[in-house]
mmCIF entry with sequence, helices, sheets and N, C-alpha, C, O atoms, coordinates in Angstrom:
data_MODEL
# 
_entry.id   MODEL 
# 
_entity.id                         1 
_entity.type                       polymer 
_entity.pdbx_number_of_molecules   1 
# 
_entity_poly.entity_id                      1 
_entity_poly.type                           'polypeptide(L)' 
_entity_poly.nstd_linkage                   no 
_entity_poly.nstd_monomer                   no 
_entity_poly.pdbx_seq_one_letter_code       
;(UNK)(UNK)(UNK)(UNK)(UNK)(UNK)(UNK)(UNK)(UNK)(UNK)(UNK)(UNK)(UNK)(UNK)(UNK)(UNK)
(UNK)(UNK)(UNK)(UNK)(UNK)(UNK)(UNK)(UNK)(UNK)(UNK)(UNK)(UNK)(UNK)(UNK)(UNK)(UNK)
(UNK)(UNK)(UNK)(UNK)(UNK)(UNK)(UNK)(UNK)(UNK)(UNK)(UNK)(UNK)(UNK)(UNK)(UNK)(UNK)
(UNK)(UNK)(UNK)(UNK)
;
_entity_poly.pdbx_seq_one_letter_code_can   XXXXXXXXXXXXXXXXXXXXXXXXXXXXXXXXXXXXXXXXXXXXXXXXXXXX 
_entity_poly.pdbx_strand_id                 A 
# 
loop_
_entity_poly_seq.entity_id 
_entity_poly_seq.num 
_entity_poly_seq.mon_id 
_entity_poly_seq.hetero 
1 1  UNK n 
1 2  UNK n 
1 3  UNK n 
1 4  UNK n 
1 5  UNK n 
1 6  UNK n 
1 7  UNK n 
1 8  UNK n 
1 9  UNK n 
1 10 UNK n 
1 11 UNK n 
1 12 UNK n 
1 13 UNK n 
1 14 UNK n 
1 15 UNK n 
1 16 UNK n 
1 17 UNK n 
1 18 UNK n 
1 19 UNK n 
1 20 UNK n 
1 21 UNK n 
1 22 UNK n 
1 23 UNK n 
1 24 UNK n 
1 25 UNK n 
1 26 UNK n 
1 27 UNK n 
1 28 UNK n 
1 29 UNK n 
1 30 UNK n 
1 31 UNK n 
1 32 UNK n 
1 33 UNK n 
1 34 UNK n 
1 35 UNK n 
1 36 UNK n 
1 37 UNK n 
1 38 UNK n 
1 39 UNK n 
1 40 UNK n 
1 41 UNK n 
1 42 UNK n 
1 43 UNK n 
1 44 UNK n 
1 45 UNK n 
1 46 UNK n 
1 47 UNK n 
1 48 UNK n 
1 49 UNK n 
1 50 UNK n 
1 51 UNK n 
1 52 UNK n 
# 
_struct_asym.id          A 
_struct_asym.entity_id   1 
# 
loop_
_struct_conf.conf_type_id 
_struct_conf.id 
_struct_conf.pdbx_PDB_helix_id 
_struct_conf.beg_label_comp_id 
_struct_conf.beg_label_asym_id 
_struct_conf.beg_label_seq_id 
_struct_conf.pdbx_beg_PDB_ins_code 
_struct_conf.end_label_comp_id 
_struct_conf.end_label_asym_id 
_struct_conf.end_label_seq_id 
_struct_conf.pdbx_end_PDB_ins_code 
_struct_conf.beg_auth_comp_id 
_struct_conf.beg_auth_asym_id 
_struct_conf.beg_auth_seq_id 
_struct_conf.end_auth_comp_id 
_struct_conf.end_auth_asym_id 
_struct_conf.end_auth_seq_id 
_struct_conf.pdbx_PDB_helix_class 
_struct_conf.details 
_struct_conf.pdbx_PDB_helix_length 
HELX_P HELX_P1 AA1 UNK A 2  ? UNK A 17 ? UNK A 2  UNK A 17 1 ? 16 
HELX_P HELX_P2 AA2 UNK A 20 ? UNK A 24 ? UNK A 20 UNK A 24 1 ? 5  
HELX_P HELX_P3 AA3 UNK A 29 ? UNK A 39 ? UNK A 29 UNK A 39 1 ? 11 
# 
_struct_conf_type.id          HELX_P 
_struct_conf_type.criteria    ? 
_struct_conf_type.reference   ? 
# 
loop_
_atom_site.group_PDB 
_atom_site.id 
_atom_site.type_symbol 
_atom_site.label_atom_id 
_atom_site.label_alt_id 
_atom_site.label_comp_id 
_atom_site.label_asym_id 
_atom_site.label_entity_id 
_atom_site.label_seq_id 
_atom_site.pdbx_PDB_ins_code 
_atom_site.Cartn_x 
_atom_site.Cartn_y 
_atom_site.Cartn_z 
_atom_site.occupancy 
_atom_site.B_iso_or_equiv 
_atom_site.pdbx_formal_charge 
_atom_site.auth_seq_id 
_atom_site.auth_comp_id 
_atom_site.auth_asym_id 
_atom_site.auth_atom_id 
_atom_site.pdbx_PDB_model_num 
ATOM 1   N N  . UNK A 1 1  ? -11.457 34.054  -5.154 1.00 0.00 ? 1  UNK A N  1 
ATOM 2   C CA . UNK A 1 1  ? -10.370 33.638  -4.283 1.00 0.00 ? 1  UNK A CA 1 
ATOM 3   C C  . UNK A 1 1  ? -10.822 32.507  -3.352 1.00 0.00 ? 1  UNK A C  1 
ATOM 4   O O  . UNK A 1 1  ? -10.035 31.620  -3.023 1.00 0.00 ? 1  UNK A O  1 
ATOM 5   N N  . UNK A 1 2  ? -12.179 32.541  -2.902 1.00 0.00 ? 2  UNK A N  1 
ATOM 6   C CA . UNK A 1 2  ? -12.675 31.391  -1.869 1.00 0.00 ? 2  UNK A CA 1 
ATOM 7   C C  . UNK A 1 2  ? -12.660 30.181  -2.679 1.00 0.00 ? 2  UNK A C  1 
ATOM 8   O O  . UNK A 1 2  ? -12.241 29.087  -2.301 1.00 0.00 ? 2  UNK A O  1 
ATOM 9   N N  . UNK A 1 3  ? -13.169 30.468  -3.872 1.00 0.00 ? 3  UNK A N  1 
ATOM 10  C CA . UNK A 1 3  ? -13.300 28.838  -4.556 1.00 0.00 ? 3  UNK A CA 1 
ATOM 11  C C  . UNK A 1 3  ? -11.756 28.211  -5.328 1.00 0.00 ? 3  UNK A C  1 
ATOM 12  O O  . UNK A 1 3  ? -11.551 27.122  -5.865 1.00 0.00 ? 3  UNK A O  1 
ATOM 13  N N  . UNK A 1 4  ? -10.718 29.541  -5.091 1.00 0.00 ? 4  UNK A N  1 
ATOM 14  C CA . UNK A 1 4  ? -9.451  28.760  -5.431 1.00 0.00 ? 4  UNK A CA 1 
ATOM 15  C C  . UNK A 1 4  ? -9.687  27.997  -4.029 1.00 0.00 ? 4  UNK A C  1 
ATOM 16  O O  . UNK A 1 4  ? -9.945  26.795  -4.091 1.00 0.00 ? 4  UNK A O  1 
ATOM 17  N N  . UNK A 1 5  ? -9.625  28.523  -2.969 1.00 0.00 ? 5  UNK A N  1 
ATOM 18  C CA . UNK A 1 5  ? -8.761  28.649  -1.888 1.00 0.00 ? 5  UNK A CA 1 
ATOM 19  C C  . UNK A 1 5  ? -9.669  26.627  -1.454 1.00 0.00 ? 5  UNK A C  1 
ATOM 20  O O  . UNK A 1 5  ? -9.219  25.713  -0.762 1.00 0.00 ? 5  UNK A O  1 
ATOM 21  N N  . UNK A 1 6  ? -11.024 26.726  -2.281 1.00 0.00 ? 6  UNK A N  1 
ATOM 22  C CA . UNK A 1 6  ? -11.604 25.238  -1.499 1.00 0.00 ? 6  UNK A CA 1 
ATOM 23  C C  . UNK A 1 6  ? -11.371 24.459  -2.669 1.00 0.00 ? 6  UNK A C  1 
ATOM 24  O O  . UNK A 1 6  ? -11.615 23.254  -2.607 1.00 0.00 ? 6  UNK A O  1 
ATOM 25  N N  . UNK A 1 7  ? -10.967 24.921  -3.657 1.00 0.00 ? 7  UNK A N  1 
ATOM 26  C CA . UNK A 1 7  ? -10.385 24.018  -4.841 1.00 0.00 ? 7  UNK A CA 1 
ATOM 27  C C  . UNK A 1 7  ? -8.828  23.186  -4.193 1.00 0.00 ? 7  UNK A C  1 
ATOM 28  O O  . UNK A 1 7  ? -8.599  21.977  -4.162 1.00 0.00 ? 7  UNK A O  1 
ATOM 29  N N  . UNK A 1 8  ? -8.290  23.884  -3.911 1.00 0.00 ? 8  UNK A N  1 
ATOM 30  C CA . UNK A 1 8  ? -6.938  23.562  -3.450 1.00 0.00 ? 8  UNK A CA 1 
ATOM 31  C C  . UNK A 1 8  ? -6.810  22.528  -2.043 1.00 0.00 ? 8  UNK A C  1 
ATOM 32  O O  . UNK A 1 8  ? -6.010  21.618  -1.825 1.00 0.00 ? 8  UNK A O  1 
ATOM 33  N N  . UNK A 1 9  ? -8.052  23.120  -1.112 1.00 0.00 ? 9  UNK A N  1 
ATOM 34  C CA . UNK A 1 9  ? -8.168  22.362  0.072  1.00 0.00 ? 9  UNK A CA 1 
ATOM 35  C C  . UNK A 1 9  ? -8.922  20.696  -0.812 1.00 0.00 ? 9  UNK A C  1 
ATOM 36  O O  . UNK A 1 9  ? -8.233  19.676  -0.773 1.00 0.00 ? 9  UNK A O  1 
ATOM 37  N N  . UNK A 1 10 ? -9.738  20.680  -1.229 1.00 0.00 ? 10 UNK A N  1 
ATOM 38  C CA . UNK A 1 10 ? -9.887  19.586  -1.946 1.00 0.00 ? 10 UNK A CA 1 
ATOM 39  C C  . UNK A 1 10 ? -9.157  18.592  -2.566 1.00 0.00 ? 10 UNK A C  1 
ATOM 40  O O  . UNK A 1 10 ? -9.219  17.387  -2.323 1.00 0.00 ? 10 UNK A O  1 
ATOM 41  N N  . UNK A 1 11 ? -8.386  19.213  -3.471 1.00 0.00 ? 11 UNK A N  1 
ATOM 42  C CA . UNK A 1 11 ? -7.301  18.592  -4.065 1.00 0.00 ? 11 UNK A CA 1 
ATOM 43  C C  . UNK A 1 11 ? -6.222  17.585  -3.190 1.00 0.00 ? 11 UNK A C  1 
ATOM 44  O O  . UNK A 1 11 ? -6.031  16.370  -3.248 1.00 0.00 ? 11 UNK A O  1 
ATOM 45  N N  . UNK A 1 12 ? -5.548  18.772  -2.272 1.00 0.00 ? 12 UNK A N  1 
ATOM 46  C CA . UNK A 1 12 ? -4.834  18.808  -1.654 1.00 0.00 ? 12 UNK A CA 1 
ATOM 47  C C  . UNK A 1 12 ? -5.630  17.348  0.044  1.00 0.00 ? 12 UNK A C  1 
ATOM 48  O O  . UNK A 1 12 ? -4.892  16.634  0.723  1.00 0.00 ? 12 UNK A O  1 
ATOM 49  N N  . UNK A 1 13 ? -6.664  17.399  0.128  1.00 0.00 ? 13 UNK A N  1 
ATOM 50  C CA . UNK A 1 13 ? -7.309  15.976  0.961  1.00 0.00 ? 13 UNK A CA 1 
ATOM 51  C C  . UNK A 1 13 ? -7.328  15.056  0.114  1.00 0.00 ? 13 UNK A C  1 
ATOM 52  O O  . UNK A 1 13 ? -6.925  13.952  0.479  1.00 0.00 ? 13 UNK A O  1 
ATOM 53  N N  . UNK A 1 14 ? -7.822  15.244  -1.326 1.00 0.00 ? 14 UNK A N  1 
ATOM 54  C CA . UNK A 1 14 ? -7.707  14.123  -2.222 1.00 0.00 ? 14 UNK A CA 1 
ATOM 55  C C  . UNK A 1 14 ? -6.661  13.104  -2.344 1.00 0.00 ? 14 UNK A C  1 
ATOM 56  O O  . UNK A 1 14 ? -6.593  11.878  -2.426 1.00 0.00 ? 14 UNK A O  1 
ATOM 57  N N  . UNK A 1 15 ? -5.649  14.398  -2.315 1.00 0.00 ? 15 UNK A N  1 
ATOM 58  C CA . UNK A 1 15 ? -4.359  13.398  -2.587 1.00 0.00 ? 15 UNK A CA 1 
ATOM 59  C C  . UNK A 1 15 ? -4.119  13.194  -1.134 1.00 0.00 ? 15 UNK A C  1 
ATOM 60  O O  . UNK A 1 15 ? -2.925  12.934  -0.980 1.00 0.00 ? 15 UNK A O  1 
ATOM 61  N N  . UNK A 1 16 ? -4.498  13.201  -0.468 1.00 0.00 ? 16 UNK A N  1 
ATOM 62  C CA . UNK A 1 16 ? -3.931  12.580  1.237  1.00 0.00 ? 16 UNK A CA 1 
ATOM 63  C C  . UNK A 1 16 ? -4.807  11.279  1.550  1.00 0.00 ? 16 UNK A C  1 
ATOM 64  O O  . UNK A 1 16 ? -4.449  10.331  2.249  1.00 0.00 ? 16 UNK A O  1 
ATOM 65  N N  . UNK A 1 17 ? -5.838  11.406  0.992  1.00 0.00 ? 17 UNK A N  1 
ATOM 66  C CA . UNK A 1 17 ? -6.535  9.742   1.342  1.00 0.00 ? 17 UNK A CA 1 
ATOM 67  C C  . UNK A 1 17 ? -5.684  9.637   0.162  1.00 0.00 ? 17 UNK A C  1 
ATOM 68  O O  . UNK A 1 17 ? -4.601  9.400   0.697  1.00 0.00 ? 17 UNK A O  1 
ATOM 69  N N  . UNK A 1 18 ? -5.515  9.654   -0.812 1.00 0.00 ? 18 UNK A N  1 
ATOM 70  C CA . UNK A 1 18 ? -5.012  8.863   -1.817 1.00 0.00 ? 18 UNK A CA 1 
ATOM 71  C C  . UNK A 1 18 ? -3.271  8.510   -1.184 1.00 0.00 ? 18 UNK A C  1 
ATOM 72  O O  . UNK A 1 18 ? -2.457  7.978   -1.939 1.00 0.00 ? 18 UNK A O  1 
ATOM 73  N N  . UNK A 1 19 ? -3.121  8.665   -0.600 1.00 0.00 ? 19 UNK A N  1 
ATOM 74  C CA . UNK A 1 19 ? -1.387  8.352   -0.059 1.00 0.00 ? 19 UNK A CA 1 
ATOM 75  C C  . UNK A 1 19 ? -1.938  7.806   1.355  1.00 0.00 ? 19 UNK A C  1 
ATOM 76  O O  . UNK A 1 19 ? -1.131  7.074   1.930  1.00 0.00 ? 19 UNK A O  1 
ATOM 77  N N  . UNK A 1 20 ? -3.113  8.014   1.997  1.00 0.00 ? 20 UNK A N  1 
ATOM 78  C CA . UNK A 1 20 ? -3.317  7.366   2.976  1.00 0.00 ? 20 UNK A CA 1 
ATOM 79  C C  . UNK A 1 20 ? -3.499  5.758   3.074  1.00 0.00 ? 20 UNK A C  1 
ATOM 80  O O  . UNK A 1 20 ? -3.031  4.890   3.810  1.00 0.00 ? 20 UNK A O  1 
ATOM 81  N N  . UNK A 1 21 ? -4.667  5.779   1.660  1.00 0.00 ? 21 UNK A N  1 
ATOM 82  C CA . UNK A 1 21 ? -5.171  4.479   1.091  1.00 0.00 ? 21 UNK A CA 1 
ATOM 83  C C  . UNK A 1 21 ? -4.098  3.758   0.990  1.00 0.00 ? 21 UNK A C  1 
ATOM 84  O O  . UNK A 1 21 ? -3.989  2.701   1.611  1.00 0.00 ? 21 UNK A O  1 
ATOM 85  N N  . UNK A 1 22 ? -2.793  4.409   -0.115 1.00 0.00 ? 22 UNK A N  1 
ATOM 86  C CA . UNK A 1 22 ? -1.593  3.638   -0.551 1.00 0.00 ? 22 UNK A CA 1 
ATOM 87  C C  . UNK A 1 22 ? -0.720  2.869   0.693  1.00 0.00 ? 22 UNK A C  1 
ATOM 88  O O  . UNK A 1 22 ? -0.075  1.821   0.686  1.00 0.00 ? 22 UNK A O  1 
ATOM 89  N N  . UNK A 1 23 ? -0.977  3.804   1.698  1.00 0.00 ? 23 UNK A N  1 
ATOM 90  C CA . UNK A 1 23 ? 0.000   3.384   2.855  1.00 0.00 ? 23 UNK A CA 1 
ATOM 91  C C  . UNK A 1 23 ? -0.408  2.165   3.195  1.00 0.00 ? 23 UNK A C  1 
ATOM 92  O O  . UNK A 1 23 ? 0.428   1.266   3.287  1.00 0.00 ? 23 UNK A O  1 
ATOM 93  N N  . UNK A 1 24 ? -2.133  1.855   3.506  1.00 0.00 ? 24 UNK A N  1 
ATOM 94  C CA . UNK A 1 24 ? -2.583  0.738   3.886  1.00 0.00 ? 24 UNK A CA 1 
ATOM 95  C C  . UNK A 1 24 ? -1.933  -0.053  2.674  1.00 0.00 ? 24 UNK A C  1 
ATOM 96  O O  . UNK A 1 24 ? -1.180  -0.995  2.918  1.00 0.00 ? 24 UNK A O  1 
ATOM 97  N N  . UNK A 1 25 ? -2.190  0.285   1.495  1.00 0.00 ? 25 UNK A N  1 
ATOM 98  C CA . UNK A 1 25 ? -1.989  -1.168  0.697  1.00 0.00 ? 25 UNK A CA 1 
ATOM 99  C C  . UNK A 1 25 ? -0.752  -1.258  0.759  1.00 0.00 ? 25 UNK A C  1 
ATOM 100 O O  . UNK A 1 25 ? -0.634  -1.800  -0.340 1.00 0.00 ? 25 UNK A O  1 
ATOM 101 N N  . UNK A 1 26 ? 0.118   -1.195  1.067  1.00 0.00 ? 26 UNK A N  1 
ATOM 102 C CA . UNK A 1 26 ? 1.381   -1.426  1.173  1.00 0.00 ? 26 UNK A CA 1 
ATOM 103 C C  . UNK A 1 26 ? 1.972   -1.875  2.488  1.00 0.00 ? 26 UNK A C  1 
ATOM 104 O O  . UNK A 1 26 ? 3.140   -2.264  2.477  1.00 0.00 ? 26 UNK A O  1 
ATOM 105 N N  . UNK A 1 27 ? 1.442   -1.866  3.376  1.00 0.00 ? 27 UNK A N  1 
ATOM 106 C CA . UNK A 1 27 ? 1.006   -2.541  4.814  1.00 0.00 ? 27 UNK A CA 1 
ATOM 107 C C  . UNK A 1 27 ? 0.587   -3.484  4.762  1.00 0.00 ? 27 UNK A C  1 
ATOM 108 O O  . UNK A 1 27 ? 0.926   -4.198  5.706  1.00 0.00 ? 27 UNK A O  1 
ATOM 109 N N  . UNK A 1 28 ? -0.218  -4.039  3.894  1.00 0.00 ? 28 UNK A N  1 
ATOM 110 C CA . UNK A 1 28 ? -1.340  -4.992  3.638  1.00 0.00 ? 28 UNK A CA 1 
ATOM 111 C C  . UNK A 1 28 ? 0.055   -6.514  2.549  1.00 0.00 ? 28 UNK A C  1 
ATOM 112 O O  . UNK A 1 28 ? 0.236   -7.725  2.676  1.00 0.00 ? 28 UNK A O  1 
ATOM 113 N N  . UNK A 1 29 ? 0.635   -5.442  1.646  1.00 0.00 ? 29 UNK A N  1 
ATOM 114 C CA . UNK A 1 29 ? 1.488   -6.390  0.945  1.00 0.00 ? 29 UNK A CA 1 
ATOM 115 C C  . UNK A 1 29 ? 2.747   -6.914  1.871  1.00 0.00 ? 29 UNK A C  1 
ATOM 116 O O  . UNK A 1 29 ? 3.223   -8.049  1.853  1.00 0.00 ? 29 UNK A O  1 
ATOM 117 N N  . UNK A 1 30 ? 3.152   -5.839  2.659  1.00 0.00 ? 30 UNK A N  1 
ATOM 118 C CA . UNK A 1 30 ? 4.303   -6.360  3.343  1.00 0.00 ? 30 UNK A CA 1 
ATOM 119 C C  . UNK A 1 30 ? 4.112   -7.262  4.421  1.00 0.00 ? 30 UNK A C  1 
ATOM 120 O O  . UNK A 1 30 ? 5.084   -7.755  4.992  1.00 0.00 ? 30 UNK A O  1 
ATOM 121 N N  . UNK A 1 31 ? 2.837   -7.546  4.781  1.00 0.00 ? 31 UNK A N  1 
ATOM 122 C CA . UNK A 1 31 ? 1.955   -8.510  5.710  1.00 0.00 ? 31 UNK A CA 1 
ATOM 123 C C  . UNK A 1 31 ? 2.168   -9.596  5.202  1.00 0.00 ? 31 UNK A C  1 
ATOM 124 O O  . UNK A 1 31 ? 2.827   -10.422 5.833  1.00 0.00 ? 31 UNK A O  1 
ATOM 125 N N  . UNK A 1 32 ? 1.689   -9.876  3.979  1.00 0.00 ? 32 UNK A N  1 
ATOM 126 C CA . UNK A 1 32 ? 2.021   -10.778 3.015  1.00 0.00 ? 32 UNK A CA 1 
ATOM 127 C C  . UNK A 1 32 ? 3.366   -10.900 2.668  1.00 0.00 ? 32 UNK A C  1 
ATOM 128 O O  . UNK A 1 32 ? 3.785   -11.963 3.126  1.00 0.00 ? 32 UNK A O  1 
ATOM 129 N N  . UNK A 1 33 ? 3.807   -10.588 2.359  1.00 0.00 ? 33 UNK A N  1 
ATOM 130 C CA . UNK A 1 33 ? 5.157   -11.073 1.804  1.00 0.00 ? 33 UNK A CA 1 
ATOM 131 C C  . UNK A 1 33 ? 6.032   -11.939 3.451  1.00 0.00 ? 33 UNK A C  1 
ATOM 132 O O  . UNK A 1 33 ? 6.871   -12.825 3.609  1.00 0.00 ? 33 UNK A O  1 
ATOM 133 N N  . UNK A 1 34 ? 5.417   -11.257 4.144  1.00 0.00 ? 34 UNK A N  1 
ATOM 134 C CA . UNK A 1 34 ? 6.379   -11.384 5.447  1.00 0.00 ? 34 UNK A CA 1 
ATOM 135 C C  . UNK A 1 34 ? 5.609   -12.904 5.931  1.00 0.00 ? 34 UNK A C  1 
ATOM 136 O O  . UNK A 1 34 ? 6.419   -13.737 6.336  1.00 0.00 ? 34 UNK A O  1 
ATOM 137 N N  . UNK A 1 35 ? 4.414   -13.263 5.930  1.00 0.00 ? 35 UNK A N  1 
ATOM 138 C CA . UNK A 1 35 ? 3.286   -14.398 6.073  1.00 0.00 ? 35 UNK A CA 1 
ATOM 139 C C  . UNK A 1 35 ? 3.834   -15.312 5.070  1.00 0.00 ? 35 UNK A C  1 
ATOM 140 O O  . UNK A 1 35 ? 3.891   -16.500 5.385  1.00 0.00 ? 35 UNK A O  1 
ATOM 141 N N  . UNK A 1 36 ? 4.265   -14.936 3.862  1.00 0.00 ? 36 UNK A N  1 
ATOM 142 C CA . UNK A 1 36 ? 4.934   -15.863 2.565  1.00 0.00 ? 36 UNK A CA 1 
ATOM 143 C C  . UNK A 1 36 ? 6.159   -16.625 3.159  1.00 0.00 ? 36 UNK A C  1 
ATOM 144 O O  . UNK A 1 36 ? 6.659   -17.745 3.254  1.00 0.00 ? 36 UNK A O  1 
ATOM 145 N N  . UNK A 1 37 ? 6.323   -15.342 3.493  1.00 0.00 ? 37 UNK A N  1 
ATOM 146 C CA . UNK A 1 37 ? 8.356   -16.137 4.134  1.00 0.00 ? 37 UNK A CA 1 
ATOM 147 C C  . UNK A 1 37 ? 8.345   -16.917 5.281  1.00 0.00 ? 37 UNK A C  1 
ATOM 148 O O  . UNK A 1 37 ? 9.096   -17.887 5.379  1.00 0.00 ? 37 UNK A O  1 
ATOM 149 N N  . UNK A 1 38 ? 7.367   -16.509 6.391  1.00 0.00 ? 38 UNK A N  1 
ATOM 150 C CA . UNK A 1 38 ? 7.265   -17.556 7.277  1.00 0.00 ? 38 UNK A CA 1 
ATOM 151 C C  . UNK A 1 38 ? 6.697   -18.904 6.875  1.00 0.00 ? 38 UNK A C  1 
ATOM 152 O O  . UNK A 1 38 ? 7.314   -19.908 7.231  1.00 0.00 ? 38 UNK A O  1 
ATOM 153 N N  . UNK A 1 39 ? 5.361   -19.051 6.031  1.00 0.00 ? 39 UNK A N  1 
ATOM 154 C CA . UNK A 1 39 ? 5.298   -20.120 6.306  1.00 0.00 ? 39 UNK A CA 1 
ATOM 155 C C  . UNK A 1 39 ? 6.051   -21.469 4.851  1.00 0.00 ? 39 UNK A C  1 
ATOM 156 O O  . UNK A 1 39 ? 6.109   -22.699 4.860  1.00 0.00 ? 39 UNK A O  1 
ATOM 157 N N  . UNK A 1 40 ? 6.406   -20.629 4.010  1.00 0.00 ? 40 UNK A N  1 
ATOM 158 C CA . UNK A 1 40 ? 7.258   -21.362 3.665  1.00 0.00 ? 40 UNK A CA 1 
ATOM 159 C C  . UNK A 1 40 ? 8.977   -21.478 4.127  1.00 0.00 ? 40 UNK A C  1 
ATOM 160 O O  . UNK A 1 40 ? 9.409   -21.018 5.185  1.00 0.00 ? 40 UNK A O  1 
ATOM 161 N N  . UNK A 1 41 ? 9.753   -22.133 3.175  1.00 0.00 ? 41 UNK A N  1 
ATOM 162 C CA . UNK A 1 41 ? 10.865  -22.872 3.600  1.00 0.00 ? 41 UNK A CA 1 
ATOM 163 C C  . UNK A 1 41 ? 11.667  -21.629 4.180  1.00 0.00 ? 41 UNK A C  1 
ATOM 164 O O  . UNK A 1 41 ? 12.857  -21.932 4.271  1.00 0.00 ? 41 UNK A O  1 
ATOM 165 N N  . UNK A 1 42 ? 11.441  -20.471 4.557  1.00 0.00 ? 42 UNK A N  1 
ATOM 166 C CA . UNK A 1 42 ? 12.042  -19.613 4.156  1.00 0.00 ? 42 UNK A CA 1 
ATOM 167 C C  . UNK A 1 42 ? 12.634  -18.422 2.639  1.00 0.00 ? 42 UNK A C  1 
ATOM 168 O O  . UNK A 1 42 ? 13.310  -17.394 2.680  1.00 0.00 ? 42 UNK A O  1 
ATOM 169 N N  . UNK A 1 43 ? 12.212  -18.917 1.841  1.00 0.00 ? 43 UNK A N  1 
ATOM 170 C CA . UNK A 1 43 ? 12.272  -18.091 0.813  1.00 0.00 ? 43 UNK A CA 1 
ATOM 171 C C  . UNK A 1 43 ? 13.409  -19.119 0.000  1.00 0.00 ? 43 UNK A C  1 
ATOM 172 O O  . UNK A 1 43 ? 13.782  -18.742 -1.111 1.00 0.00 ? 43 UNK A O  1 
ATOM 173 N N  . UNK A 1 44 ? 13.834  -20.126 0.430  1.00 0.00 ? 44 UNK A N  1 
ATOM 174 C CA . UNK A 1 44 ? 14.567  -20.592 -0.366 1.00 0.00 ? 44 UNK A CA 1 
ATOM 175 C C  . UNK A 1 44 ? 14.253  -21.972 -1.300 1.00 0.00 ? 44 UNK A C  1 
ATOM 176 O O  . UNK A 1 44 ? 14.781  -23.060 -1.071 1.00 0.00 ? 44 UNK A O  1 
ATOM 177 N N  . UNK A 1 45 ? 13.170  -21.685 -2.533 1.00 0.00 ? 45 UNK A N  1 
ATOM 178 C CA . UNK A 1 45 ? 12.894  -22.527 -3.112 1.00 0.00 ? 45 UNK A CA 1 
ATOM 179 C C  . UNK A 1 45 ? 11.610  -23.324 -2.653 1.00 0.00 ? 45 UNK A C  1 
ATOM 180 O O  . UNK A 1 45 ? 11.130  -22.778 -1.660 1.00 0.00 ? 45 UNK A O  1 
ATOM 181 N N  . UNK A 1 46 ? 10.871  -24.478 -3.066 1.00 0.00 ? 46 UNK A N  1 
ATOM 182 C CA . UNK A 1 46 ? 9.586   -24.903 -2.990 1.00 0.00 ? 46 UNK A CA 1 
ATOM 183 C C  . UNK A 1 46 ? 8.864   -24.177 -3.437 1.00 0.00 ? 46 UNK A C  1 
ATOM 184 O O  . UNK A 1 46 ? 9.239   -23.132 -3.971 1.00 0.00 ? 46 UNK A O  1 
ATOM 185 N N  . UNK A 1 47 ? 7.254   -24.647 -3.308 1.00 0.00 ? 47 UNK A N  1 
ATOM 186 C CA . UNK A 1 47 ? 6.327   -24.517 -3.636 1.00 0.00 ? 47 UNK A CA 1 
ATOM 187 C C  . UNK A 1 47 ? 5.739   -22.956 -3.102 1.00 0.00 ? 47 UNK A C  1 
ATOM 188 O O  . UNK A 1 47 ? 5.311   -22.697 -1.978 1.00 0.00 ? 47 UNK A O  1 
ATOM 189 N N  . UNK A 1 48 ? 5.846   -22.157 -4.106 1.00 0.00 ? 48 UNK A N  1 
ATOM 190 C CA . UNK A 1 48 ? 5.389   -20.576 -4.168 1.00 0.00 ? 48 UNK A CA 1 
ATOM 191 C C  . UNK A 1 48 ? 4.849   -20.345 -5.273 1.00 0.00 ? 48 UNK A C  1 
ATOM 192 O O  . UNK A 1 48 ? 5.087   -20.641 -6.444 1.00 0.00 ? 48 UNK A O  1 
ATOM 193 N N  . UNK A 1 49 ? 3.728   -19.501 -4.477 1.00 0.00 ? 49 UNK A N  1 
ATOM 194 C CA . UNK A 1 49 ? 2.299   -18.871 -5.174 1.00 0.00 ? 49 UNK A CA 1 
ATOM 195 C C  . UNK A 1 49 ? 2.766   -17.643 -6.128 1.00 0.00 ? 49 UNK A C  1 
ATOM 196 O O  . UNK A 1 49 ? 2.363   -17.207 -7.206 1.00 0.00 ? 49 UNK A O  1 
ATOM 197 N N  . UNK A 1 50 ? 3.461   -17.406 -5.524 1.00 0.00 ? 50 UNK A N  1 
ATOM 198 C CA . UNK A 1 50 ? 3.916   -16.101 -6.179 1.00 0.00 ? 50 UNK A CA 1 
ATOM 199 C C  . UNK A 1 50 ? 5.017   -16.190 -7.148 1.00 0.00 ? 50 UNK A C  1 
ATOM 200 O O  . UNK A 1 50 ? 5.505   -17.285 -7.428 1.00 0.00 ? 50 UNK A O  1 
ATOM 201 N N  . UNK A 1 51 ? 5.644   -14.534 -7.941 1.00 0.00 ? 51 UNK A N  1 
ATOM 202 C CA . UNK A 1 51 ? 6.714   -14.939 -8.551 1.00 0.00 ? 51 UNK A CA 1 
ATOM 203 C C  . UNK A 1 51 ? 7.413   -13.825 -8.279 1.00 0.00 ? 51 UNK A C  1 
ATOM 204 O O  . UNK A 1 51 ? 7.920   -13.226 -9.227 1.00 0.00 ? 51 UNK A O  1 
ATOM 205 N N  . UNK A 1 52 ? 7.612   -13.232 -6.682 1.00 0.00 ? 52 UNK A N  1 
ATOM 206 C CA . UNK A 1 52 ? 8.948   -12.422 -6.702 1.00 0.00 ? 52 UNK A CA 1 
ATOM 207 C C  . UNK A 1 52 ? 10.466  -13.561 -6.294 1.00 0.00 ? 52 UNK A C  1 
ATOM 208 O O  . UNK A 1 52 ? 11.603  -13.089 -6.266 1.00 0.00 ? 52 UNK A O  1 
# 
């Protein structure tokens, strides 16, 4: 029962840095995207790095 019980606590932190990590990278993109739009024309046409 103890080694379910630290199997589960494991798991269960695993996946929390793993949604923690995600949060940053997705913080990290919307930084960017938002840095994209300012310093170009506004999003409307020209010269973009990207292809959303």
């Amino acid at each position: 029962m103890l080694v379910l019980a630290l199997l589960l606590a494991l798991i269960l932190g695993g996946a929390g840095f793993a949604i923690h990590i995600l949060w940053w990278i997705a913080l990290a993109v919307l930084v960017l995207r938002v840095l994209c739009f300012v310093f170009t024309d506004g999003g409307a046409g020209g010269r973009r790095w990207y292809r959303w």
